[in-house]
SEGUMAR-337938 format. One record per residue (C-alpha): residue in three letters; chain; x negated, y, z negated; residue number from 1. Coordinates in nm, 2 decimals. Example, Ala and Ser with C-alpha at 12.3 -4.5 7.8 and 13.67 -1.06 7.14 Angstrom:
BEGIN
R  res  chain       x       y       z    n
R  ALA      A   -1.23   -0.45   -0.78    1
R  SER      A   -1.37   -0.11   -0.71    2
This chain:
BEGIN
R  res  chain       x       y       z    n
R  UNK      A    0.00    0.00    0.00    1
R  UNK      A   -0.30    0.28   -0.08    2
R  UNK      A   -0.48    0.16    0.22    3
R  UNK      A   -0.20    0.23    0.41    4
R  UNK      A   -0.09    0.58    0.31    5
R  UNK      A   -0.46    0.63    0.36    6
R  UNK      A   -0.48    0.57    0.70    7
R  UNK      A   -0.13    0.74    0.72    8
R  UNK      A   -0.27    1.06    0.57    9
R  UNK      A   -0.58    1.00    0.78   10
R  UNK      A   -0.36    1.04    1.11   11
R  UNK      A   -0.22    1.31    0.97   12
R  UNK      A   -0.54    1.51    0.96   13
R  UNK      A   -0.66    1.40    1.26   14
R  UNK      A   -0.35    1.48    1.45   15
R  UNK      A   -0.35    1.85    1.29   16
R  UNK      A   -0.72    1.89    1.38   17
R  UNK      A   -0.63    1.76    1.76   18
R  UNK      A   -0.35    2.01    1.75   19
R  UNK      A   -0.54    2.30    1.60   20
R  UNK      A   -0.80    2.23    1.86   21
R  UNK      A   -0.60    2.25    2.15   22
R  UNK      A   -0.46    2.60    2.04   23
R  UNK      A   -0.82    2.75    1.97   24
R  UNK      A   -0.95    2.68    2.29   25
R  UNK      A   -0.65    2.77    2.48   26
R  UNK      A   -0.68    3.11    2.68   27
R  UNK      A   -0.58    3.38    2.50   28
R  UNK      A   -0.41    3.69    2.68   29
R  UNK      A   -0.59    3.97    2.78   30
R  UNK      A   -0.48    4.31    2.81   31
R  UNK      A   -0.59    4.61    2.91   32
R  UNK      A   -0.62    4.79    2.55   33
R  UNK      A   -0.68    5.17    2.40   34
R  UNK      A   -0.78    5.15    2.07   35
R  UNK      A   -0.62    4.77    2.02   36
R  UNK      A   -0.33    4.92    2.19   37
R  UNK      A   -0.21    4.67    2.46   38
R  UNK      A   -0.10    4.85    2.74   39
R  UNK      A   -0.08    4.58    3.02   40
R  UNK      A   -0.13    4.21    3.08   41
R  UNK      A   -0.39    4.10    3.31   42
R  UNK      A   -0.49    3.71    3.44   43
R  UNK      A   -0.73    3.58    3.18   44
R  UNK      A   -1.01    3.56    3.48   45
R  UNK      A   -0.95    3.91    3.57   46
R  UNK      A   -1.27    4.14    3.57   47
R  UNK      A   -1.17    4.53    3.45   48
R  UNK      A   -1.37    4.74    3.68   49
R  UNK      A   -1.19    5.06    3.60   50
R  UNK      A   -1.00    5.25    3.32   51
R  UNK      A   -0.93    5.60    3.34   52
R  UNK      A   -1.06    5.72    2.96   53
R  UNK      A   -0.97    6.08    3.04   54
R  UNK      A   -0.60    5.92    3.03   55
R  UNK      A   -0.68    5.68    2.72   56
R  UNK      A   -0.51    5.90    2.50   57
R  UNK      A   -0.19    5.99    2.68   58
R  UNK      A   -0.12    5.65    2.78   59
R  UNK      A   -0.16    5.51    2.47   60
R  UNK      A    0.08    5.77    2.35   61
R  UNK      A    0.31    5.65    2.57   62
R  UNK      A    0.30    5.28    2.49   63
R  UNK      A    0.37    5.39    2.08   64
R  UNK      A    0.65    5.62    2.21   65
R  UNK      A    0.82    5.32    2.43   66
R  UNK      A    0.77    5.57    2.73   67
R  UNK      A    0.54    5.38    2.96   68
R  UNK      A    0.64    5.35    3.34   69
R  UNK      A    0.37    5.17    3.53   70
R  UNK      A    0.37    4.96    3.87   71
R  UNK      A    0.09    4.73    3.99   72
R  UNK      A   -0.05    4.75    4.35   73
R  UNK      A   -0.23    4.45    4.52   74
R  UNK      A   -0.50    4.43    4.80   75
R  UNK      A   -0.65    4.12    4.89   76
R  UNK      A   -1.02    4.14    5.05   77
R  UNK      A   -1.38    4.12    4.93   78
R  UNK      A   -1.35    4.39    4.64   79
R  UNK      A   -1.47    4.69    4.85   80
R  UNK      A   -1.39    5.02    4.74   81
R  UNK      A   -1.11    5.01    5.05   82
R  UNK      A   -0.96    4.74    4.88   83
R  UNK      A   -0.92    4.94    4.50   84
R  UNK      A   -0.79    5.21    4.80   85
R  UNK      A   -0.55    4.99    4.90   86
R  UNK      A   -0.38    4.88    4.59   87
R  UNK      A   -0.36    5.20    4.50   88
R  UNK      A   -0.13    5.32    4.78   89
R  UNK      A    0.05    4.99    4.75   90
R  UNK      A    0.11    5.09    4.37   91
R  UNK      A    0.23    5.44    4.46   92
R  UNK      A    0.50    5.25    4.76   93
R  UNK      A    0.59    5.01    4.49   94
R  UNK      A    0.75    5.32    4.31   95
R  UNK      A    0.87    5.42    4.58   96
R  UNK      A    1.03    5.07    4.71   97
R  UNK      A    1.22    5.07    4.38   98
R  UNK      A    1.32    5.42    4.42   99
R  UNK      A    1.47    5.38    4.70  100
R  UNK      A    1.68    5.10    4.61  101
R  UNK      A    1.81    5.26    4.33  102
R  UNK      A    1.96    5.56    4.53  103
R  UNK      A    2.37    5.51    4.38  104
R  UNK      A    2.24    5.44    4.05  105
R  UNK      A    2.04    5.76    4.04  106
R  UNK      A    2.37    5.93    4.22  107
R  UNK      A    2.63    5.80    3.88  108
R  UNK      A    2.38    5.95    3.64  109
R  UNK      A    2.43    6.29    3.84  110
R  UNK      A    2.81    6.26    3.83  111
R  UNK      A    2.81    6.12    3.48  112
R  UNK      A    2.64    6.46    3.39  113
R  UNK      A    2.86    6.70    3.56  114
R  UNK      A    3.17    6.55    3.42  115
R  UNK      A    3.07    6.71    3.08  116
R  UNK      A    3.03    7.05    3.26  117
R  UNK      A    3.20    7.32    3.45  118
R  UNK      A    3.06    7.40    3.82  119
R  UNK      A    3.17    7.67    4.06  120
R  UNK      A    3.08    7.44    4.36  121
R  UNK      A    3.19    7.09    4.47  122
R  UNK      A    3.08    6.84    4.29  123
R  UNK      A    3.01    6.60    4.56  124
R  UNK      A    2.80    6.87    4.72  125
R  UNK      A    2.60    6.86    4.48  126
R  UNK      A    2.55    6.52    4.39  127
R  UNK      A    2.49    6.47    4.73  128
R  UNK      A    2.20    6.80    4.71  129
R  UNK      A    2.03    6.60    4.38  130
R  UNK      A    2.03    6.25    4.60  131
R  UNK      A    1.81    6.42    4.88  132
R  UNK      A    1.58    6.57    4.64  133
R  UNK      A    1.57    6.22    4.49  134
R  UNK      A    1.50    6.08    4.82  135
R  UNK      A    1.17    6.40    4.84  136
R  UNK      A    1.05    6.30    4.56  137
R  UNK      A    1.04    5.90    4.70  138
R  UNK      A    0.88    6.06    5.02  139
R  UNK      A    0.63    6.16    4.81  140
R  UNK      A    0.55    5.88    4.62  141
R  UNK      A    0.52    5.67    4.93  142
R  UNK      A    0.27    5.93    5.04  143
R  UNK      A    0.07    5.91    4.74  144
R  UNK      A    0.12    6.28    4.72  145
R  UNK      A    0.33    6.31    4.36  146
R  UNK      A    0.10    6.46    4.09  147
R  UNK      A    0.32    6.28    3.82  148
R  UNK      A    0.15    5.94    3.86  149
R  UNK      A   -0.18    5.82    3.86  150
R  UNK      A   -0.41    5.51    3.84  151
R  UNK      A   -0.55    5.42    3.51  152
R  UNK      A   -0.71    5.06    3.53  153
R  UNK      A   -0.84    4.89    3.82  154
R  UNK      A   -0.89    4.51    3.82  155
R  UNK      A   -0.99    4.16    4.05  156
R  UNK      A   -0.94    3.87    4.05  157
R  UNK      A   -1.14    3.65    4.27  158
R  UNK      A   -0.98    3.30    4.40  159
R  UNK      A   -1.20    3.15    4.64  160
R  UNK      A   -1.33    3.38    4.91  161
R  UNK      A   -1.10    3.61    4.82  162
R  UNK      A   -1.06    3.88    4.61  163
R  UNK      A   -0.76    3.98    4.50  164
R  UNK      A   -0.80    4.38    4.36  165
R  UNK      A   -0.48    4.53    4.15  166
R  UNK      A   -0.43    4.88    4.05  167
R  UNK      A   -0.22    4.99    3.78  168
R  UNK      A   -0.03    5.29    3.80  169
R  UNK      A    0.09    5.52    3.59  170
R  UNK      A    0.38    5.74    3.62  171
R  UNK      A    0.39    5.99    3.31  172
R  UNK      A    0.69    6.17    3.26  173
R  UNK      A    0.52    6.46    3.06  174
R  UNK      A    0.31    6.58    3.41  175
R  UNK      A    0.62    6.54    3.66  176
R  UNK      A    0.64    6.98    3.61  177
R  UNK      A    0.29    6.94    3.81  178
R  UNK      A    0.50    6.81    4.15  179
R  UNK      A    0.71    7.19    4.12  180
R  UNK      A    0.40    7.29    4.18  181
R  UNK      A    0.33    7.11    4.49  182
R  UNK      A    0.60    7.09    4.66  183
R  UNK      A    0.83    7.42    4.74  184
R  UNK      A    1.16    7.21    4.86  185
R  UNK      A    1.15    6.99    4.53  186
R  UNK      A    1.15    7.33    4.31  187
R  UNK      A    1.37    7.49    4.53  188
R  UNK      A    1.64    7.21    4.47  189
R  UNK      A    1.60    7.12    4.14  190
R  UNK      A    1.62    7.49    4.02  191
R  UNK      A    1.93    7.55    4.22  192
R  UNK      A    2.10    7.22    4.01  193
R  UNK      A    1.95    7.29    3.71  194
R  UNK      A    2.24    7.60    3.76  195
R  UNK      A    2.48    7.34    3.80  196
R  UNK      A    2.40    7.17    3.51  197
R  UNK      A    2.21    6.88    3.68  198
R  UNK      A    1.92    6.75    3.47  199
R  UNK      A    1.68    6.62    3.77  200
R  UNK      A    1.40    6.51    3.60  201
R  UNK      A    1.58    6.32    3.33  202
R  UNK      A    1.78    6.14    3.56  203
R  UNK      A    1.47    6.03    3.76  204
R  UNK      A    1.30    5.94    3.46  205
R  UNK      A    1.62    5.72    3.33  206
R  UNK      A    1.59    5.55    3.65  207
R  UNK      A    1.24    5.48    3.66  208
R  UNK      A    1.25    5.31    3.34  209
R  UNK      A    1.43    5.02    3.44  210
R  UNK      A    1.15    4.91    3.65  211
R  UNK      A    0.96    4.82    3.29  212
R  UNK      A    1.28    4.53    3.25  213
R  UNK      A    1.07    4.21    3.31  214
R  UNK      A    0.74    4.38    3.34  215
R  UNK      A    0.44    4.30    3.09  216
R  UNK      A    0.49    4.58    2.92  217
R  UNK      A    0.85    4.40    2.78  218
R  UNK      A    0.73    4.06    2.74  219
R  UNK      A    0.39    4.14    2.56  220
């Protein structure tokens, strides 16, 4: 009977040592991290070969505050400087793709808004005006043109002869005010519906952010 619940209790240990062995030298995620702040998941055989420490700080602020909007770009090559080129535009379309297919959605937040106001103009007028500076500002993002967005880590990931290069970028909500400055027919439209009680900005922002639903940044 003792040898018996000795070899049971030797199983035991041996099966919890097997266990905890498997679990120590699984991969662990990686992230890209400010100051033990994850930010976004990467491949554990990724190779960061850029992160924008001028940005550190803001982004990291907007990870705490919930307020991170970031898309990933990809470019497959040898890991030239074109390629990190290339997944950078391909981030900036990315925003833009999603944009773009959120057109109604961005449309019901604009007539949500001016139900709780009064307007001396048709409303349809104007939902329709807020819905084509919508679509200028997705014209812009497509261009890789919009000063509210920016690249802020730059890894590869290298699969056989190929190299796989992703750029991750950031759209901040704080330095949208920057594309009034670029772009005359943006401010031009958005200060005419700011008039009509039409809140641009938040409404792009409210759409934006449901492009982080299934992203890394919800399931880290």
């Amino acid at each position: 009977m003792d040898n018996m619940l000795t070899w049971v209790l030797v199983g035991v240990l041996v099966a919890g040592l097997v266990v905890g062995g498997i679990f120590l030298f699984m991969p662990k995620d990686r992230y890209i991290e400010v100051d033990g702040v994850k930010v976004w998941k990467i491949p554990n055989d990724a190779e960061v070969i850029f992160v924008d420490q001028s940005k550190a700080a803001s982004v990291k602020s907007l990870v705490q505050k919930g307020q991170l909007i970031a898309f990933v770009g990809e470019a497959q090559g040898t890991g030239a400087s074109q390629d990190k080129e290339k997944a950078k535009i391909r981030a900036y379309q990315q925003v833009a793709e999603f944009l773009n297919a959120k057109v109604q959605t961005f449309a019901q937040l604009v007539e949500g808004q001016l139900q709780s106001v009064q307007v001396s103009g048709n409303k349809q007028e104007i939902v329709s005006a807020s819905v084509d500076a919508y679509k200028r500002v997705t014209s812009l993002l497509a261009d890789a043109t919009i000063s509210g967005a920016y690249v802020f880590a730059v890894w590869t990931v290298k699969k056989g002869n190929i190299v796989y290069t992703y750029s991750l970028l950031v759209y901040d909500p704080a330095q949208i005010i920057k594309l009034l400055e670029i772009d005359a027919v943006v401010k031009q439209k958005v200060d005419e519906l700011g008039k009509q009680g039409v809140n641009f900005f938040e409404n792009l922002n409210s759409v934006l952010f449901e492009a982080t639903k299934g992203t890394p940044m919800e399931k880290k």
